[in-house]
Backbone bond lengths (Angstrom), bond angles and torsions (degrees), N, CA, C in turn:
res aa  C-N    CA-C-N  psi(-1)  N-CA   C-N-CA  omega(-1)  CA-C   N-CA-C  phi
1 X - - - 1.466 - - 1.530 109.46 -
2 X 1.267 117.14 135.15 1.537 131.21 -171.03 1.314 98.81 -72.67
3 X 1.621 126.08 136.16 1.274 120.37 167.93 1.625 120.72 -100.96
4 X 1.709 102.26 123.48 1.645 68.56 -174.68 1.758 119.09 -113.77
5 X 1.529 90.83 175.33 1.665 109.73 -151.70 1.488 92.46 -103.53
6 X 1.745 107.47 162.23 1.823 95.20 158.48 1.211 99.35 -86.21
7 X 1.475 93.73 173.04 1.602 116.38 176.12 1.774 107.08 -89.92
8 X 1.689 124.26 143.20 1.069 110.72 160.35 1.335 126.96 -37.47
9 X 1.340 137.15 -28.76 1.513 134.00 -151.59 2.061 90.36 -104.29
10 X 1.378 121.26 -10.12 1.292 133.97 159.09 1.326 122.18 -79.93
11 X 1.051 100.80 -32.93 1.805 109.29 -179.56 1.501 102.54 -91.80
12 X 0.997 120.41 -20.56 1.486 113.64 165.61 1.572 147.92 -84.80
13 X 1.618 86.81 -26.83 1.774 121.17 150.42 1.195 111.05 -52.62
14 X 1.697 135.28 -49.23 1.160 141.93 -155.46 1.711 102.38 -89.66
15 X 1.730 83.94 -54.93 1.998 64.61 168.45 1.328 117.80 -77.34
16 X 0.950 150.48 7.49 1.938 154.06 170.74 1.442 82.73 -84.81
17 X 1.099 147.27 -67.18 2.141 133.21 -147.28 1.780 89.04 -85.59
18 X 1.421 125.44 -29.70 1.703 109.01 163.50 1.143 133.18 -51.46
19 X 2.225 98.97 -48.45 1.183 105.97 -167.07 1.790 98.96 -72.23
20 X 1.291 122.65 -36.00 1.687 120.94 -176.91 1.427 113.45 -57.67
21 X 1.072 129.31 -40.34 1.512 150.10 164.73 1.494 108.71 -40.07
22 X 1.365 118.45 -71.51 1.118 127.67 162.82 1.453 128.70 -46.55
23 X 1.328 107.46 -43.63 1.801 99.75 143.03 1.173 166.58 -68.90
24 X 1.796 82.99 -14.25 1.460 100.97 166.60 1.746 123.67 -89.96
25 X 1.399 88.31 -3.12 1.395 103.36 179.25 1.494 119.38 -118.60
26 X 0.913 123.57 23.68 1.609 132.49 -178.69 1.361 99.97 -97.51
27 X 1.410 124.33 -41.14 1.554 122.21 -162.22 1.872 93.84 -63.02
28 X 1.721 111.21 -46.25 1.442 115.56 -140.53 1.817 78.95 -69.66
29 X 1.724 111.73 -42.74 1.438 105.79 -150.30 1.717 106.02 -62.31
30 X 1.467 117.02 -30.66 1.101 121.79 -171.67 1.633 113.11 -68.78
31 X 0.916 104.51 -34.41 1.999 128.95 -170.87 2.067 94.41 -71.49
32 X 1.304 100.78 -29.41 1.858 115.94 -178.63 1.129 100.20 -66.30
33 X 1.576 116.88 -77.44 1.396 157.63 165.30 1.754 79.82 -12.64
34 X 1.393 115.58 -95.25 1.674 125.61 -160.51 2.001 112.82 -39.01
35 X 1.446 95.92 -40.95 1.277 96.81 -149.60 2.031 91.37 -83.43
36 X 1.525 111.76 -17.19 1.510 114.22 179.02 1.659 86.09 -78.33
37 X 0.942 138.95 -55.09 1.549 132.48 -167.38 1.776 96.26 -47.19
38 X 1.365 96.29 -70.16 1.992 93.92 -179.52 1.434 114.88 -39.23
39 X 0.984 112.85 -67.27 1.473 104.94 -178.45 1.598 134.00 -46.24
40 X 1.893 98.36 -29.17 1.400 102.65 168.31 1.610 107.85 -75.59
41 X 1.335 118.24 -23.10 1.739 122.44 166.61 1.525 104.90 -43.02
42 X 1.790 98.35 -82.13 1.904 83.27 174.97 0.965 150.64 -91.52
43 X 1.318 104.95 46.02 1.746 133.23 177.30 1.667 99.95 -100.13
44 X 1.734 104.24 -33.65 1.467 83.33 -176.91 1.674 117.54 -95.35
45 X 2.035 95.09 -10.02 1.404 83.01 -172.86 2.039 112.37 -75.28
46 X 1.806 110.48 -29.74 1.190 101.85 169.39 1.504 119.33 -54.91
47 X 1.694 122.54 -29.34 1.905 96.94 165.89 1.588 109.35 -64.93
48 X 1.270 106.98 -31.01 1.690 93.03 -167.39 1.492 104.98 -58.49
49 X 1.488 121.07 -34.04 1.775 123.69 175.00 1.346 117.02 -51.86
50 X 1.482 113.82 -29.63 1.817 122.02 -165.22 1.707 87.46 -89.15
51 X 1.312 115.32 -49.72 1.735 113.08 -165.49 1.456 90.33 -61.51
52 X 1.191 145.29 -70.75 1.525 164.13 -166.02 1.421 90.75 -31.67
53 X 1.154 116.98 -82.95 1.792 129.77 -178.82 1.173 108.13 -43.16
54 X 1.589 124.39 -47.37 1.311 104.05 169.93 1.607 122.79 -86.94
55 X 1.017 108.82 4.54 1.539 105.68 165.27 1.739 116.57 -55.64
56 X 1.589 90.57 -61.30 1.490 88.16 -172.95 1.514 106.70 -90.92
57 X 1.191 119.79 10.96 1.619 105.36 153.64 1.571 136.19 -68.77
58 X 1.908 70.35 -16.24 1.929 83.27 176.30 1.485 111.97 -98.41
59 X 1.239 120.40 10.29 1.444 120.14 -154.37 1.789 101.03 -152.05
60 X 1.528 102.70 31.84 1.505 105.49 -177.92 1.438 130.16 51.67
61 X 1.341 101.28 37.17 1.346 115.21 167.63 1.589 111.29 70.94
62 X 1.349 121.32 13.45 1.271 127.37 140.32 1.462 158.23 -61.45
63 X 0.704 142.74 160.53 1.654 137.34 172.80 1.648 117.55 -99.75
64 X 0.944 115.95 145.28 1.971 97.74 170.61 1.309 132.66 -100.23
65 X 0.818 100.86 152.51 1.777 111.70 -177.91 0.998 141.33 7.54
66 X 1.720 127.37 -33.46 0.747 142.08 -143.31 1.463 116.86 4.27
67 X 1.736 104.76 -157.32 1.920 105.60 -175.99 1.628 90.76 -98.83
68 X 1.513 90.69 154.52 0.999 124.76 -170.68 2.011 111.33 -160.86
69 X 1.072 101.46 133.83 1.710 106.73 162.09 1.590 122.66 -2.68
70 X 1.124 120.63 87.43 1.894 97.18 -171.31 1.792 120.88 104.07
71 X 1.035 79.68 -28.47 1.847 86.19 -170.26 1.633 113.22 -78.81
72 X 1.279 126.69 150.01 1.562 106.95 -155.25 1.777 69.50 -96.98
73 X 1.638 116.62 -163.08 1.389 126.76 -144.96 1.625 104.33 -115.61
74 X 1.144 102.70 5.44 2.171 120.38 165.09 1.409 108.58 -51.79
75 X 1.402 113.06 -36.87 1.834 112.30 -178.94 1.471 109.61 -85.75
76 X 1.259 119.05 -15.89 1.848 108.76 168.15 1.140 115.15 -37.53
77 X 1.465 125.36 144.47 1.386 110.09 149.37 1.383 141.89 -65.35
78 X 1.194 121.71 -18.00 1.611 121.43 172.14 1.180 100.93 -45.92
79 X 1.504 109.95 -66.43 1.758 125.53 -160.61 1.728 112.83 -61.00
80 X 1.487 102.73 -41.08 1.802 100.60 -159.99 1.875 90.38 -74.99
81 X 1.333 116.36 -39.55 1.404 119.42 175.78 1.405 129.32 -63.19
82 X 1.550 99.10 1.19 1.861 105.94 -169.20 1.419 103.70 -48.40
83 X 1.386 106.50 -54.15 1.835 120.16 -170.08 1.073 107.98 -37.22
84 X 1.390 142.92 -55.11 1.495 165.47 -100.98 1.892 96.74 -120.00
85 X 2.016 107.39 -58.05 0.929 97.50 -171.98 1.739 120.75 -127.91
86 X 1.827 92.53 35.79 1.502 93.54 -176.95 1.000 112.59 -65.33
87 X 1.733 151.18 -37.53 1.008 114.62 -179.96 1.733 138.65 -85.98
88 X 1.241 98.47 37.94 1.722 112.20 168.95 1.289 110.05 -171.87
89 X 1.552 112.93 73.74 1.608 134.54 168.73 1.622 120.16 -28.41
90 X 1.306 92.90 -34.87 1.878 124.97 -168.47 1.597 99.84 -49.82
91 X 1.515 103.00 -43.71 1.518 124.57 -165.90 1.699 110.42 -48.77
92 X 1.353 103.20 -16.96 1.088 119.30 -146.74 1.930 103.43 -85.58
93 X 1.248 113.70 -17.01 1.786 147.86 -145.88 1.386 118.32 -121.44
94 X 0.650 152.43 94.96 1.521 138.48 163.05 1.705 111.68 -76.83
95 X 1.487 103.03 139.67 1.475 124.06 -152.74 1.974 95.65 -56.26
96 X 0.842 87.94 -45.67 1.250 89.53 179.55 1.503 137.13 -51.47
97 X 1.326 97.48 -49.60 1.871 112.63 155.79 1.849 102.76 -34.31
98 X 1.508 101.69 148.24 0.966 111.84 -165.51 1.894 87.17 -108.63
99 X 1.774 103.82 177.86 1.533 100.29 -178.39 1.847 108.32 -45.88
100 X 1.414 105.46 169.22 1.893 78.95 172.60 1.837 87.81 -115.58
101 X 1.399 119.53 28.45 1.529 119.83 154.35 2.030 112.95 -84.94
102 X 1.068 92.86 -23.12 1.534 104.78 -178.74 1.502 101.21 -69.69
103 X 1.694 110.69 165.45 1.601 123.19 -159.90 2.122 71.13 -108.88
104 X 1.096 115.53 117.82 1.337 93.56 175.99 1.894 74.34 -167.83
105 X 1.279 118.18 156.11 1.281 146.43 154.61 1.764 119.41 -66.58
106 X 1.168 97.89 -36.58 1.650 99.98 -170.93 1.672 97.92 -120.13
107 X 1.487 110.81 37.37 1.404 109.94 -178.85 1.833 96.08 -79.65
108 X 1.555 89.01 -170.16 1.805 102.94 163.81 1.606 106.55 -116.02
109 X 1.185 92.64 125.80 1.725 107.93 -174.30 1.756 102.91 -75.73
110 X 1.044 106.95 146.08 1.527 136.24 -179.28 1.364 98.83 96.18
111 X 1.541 112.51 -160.47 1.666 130.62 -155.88 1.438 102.54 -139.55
112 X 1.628 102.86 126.01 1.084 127.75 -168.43 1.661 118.49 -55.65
113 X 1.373 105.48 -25.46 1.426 102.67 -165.86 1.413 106.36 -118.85
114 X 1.400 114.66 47.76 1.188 130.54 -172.08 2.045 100.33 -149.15
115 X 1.352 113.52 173.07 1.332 100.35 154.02 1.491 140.08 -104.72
116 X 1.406 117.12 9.69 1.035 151.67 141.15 1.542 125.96 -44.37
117 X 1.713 110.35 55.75 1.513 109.59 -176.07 1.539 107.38 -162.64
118 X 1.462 116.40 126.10 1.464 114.51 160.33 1.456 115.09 173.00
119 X 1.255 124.51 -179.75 1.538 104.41 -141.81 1.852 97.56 -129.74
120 X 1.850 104.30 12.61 1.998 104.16 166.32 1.493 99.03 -101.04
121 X 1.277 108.03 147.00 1.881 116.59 153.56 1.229 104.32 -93.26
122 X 1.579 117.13 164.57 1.082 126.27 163.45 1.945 98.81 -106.82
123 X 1.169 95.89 159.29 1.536 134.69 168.59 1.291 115.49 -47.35
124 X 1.241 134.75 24.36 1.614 127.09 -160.72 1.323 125.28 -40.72
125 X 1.258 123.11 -0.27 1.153 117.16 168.87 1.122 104.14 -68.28
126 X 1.354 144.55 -53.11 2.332 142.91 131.80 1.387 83.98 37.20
127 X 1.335 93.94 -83.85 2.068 108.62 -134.02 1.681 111.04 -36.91
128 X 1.072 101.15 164.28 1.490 109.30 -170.44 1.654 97.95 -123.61
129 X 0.721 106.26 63.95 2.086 103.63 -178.10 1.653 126.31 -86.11
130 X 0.854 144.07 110.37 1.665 161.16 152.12 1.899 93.61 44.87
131 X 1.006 107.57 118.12 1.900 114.00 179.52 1.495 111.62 -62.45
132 X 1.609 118.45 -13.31 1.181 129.49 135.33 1.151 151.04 -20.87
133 X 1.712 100.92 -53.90 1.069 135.25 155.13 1.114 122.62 -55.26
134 X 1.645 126.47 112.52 1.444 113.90 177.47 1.201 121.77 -100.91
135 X 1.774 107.74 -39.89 1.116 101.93 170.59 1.709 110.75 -139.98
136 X 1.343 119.74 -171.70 1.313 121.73 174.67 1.636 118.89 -152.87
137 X 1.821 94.57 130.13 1.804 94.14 -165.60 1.813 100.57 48.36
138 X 1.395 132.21 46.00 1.251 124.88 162.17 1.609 108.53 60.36
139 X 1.191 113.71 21.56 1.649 104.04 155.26 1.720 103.49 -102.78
140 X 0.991 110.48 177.27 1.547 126.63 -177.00 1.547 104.82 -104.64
141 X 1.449 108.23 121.37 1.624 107.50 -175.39 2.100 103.01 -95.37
142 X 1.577 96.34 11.28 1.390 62.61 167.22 2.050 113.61 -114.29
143 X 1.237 91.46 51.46 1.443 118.08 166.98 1.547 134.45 -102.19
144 X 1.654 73.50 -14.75 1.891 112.18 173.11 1.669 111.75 -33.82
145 X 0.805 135.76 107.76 2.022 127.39 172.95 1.776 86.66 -78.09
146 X 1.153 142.50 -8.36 1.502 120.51 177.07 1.572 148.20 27.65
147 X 0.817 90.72 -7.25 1.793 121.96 174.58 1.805 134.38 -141.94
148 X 1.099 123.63 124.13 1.059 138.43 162.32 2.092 116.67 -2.93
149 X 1.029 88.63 -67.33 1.783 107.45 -151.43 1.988 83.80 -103.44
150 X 1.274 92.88 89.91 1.512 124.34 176.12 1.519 108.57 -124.84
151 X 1.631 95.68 128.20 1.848 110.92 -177.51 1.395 100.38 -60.57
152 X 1.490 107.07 129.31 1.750 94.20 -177.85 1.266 129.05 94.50
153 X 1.301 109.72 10.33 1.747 113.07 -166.81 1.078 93.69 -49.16
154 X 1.278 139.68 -64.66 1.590 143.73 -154.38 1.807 97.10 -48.99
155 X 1.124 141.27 -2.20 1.210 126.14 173.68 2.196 108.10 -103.33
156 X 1.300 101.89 -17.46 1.309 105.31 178.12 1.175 143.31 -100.24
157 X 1.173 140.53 113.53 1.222 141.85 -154.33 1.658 105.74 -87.30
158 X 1.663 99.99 163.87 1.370 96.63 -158.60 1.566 103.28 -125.90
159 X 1.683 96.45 -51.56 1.445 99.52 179.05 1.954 97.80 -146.76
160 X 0.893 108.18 144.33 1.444 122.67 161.50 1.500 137.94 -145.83
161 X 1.463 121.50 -169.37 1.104 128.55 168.07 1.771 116.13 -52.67
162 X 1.190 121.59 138.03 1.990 102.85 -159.98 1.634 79.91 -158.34
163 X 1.275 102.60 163.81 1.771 124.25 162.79 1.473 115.56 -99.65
164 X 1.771 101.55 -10.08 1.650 114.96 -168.99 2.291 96.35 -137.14
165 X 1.494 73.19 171.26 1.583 87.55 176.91 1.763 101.33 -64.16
166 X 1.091 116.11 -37.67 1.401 125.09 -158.52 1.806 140.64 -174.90
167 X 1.034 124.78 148.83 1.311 114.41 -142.45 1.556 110.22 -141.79
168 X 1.680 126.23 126.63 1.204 107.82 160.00 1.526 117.09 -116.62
169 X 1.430 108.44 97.36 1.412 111.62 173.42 1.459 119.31 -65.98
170 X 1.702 102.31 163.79 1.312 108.77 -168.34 1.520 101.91 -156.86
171 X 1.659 110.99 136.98 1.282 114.68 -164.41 1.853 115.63 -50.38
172 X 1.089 95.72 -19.92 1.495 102.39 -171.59 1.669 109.72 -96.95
173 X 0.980 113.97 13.45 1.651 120.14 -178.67 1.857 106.28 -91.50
174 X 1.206 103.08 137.07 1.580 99.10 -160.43 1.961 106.66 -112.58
175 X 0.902 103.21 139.33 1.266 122.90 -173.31 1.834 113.36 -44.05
176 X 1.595 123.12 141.78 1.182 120.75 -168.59 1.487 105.91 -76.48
177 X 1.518 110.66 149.50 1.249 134.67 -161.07 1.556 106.27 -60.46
178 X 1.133 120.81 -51.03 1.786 156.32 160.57 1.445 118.55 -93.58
179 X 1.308 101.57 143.00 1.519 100.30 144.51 1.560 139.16 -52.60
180 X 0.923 102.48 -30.41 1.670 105.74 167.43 1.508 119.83 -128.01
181 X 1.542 80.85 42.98 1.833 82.80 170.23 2.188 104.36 -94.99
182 X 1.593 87.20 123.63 1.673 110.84 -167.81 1.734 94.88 -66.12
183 X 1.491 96.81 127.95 1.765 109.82 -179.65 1.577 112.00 -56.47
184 X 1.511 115.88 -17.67 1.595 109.78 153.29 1.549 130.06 -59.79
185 X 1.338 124.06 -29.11 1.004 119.97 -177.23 1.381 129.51 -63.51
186 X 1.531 119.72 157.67 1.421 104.27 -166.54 1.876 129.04 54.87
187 X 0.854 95.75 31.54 1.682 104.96 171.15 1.939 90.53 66.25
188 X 1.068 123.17 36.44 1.772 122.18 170.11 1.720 95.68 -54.46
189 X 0.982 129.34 -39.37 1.015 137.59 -155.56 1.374 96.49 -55.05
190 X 1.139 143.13 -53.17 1.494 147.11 166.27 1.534 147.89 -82.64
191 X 1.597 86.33 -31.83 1.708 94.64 156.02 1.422 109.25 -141.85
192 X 1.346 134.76 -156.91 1.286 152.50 -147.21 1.661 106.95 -8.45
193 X 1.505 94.69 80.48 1.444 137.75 166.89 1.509 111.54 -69.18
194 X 0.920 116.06 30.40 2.158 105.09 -176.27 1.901 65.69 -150.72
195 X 1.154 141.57 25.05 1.583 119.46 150.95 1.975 85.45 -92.99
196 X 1.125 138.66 -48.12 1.199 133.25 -175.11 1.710 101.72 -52.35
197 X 1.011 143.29 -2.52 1.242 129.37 161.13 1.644 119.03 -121.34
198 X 1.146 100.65 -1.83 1.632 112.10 -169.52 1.152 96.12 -84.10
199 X 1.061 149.61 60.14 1.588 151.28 146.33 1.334 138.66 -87.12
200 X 1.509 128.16 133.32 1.639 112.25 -158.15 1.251 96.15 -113.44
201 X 1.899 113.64 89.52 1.283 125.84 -163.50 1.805 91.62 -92.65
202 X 1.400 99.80 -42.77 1.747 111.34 -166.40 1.907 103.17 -116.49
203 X 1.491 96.16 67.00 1.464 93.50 -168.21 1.244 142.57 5.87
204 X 1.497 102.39 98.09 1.753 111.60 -167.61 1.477 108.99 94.19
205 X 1.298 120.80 -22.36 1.772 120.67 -175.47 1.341 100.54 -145.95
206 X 2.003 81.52 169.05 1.398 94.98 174.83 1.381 102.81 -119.83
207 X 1.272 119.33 174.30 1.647 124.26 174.55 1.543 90.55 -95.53
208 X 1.751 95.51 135.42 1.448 114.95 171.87 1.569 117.91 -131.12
209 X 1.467 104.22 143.64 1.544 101.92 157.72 1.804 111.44 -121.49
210 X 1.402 89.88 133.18 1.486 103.03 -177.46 1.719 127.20 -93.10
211 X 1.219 126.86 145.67 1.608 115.21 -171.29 2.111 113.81 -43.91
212 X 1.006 82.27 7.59 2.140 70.15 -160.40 1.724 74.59 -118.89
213 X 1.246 130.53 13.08 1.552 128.87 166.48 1.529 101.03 77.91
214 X 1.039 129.16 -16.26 1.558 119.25 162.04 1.807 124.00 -31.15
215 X 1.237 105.39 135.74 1.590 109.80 162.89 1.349 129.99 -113.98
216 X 0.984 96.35 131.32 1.893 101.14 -160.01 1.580 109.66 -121.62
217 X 1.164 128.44 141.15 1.834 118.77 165.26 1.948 78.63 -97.53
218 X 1.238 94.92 134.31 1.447 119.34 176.53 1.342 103.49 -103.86
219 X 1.292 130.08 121.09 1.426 150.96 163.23 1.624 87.93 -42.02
220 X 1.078 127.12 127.28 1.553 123.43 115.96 0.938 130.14 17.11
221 X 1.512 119.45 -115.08 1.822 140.59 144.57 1.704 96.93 -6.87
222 X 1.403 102.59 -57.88 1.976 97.24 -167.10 1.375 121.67 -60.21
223 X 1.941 97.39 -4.61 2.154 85.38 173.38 1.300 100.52 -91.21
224 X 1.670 152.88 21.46 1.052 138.04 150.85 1.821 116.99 -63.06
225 X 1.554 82.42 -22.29 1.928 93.09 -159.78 1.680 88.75 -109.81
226 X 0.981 135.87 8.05 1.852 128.59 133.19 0.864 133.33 -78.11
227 X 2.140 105.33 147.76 1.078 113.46 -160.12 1.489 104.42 -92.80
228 X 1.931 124.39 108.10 1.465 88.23 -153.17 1.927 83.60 -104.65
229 X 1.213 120.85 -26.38 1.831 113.38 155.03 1.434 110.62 -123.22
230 X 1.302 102.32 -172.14 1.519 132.56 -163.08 1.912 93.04 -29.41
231 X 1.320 100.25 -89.12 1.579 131.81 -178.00 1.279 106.53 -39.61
232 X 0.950 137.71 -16.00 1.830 128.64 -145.50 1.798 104.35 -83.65
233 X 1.292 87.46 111.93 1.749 83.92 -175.17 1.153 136.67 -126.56
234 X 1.237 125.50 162.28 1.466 113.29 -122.26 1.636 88.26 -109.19
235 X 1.138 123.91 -27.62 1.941 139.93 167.64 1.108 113.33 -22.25
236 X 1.517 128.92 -37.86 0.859 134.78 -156.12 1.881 115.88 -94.40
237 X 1.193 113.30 135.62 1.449 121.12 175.77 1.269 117.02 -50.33
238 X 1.404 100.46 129.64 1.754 109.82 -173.29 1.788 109.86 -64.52
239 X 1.425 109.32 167.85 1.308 82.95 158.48 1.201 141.63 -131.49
240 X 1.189 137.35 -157.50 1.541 143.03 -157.30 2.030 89.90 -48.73
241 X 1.080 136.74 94.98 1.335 119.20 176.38 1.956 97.96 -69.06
242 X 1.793 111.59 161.20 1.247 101.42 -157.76 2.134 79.06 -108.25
243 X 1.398 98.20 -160.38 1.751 93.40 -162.13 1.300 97.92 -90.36
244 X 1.602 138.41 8.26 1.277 134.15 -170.32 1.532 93.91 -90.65
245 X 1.452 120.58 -53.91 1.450 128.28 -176.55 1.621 118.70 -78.96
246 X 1.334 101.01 24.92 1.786 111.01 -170.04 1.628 97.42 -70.36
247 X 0.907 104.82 -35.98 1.401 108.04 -159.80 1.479 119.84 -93.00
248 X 1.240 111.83 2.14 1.209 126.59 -154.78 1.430 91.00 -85.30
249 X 1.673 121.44 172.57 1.478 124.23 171.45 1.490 94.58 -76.17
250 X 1.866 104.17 145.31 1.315 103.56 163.26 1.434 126.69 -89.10
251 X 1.458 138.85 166.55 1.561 129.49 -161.88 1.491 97.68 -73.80
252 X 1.441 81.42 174.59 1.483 82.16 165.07 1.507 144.01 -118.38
């Protein structure tokens, strides 16, 4: 009995309705792919809310130190929080962040083979630093919220998606030129601190956790209209948005 084979002009049909298949399904698998990455985003930022809360439950309902002028690097948050989340470092990353050895915009900042690496800032307006302390990088720390149990938490953010460990924005800080314009550029390094969070990691937003433990994807545009300290006000004229964020939702 003859066995039969396909024909080349069969085997080529079959791979053409695979290869179409496969295209029609790459968009959905990738859109899967993104939205399982997000969710592992705010899976880690609600532990970071439970570690956070219990930080200053242990510490009188405070926050710590953070950096500041002088201060050796024990008050960061990576480090003072090690206890909290050594056994799953990972926590530290959102899936999405790219290596933070890579030249990438939406990488994770610090170095992998160190413990010094991950891809949320915290809120520094938080920190609770030495009354000594007046100010930091030229903001004024006594704008500081320093504690936990703040009127209004639901307007303050705590920790998010960042290009840096941490950030003090200010209503008057103006939006990045590009999408992947690096929060060093232009002397970022010292002021207009809300480019360290202005990143379009989760198109148009970032994943946030807020003091009252809420999770929010924060518009873009919408950190002009957060309260990120005491003063921060909202009166003030937005600004020039640039043509990357045109499209973005406007605040509200």
């Amino acid at each position: 009995m003859t066995k039969k084979a396909f024909t080349l002009i069969e085997l080529l049909v079959v791979i053409s309705i695979i290869s179409i298949l496969m295209a029609i399904l790459m968009p959905s698998l990738q859109k899967v792919r993104y939205q399982a990455k997000s969710l592992v985003c705010n899976s880690n930022l609600r532990q970071w809310g439970i570690m956070l809360t219990a930080y200053t439950n242990d510490y009188d309902g405070r926050f710590f130190e953070g950096w500041y002028e002088g201060c050796s690097n024990n008050g960061v948050w990576v480090f003072v929080m090690e206890k909290y989340y050594a056994a799953d470092p990972e926590v530290r990353c959102c899936p999405l962040a790219k290596n933070p050895d890579a030249e990438n915009p939406y990488k994770a900042w610090g170095y992998l083979d160190n413990r010094f690496y991950g891809s949320y800032g915290m809120n520094s307006w938080l920190y609770d630093p030495p009354r000594t302390v007046k100010e930091t990088e030229g903001h004024h720390t006594i704008l500081n919220w320093r504690r936990l149990a703040i009127k209004k938490g639901y307007q303050v953010p705590m920790l998010m998606d960042s290009q840096w460990i941490d950030g003090w924005p200010e209503h008057y800080d103006i939006p990045p030129t590009s999408a992947g314009q690096d929060w060093l550029e232009d002397d970022g390094h010292n002021k207009n601190h809300m480019r360290r969070f202005c990143i379009n990691r989760h198109v148009g937003n970032v994943n946030s956790i807020f003091v009252d433990l809420h999770l929010e994807k924060l518009g873009l545009k919408q950190m002009w209209r957060t309260k990120w300290h005491q003063r921060f006000s909202f009166s003030e004229p937005l600004p020039a948005w640039p043509e990357w964020m045109e499209k973005f939702k406007d605040p509200k």
